[in-house]
N, C-alpha and C positions, 0 to 999 in steps of 0.2 A: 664906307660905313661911317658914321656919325659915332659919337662916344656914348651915344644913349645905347645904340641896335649893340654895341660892346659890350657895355656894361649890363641887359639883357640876357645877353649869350652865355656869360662868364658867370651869372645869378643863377642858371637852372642847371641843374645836375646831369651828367651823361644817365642817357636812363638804356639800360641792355636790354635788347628785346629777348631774351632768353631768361630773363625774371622777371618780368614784369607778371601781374597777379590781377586777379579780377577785385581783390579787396572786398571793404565789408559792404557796399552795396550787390556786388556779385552774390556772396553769401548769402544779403537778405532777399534778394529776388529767389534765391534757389530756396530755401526756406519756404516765402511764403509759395511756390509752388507745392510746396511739396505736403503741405499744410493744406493747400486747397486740394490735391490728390487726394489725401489722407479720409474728409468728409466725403467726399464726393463719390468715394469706395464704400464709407460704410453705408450711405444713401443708398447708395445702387443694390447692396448685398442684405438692405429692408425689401426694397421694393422686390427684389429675384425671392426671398422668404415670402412676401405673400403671395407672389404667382405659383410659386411652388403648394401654397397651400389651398391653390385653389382660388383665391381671390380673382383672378381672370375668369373662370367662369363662372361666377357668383355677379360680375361687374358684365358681361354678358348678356345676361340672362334677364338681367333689370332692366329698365325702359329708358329707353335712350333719352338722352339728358340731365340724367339724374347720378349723382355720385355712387357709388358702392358704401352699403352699409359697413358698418365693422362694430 
């Protein structure tokens, strides 16, 4: 070994793999998933209230091609 690959070695800290942590980017990816869960639940729980109310077969019943009124 040369004094550079030493001096390298001796610069970075023993890291324990029994602590190591996913830190604050781990955090924000779990966040923003949970964040995109969170609309993406109440989207669905619109769309299952208008089928519920009928909007399926009112969308149906129209002439294909064409939106459903509301």
């Amino acid at each position: 070994m040369n004094g550079m690959e030493t001096v390298l070695m001796l610069a970075q800290p023993e890291v324990d793999k029994f602590t190591v942590t996913p830190g604050v980017l781990g955090f924000l990816v779990v966040a923003a998933i949970g964040g995109v869960l969170y609309f993406l639940m109440r989207s669905m729980r619109t769309k299952l209230a208008h089928v519920r109310e009928g909007g399926f077969d009112q969308a149906a019943a129209d002439e294909p091609g064409q939106s459903p009124k509301e």
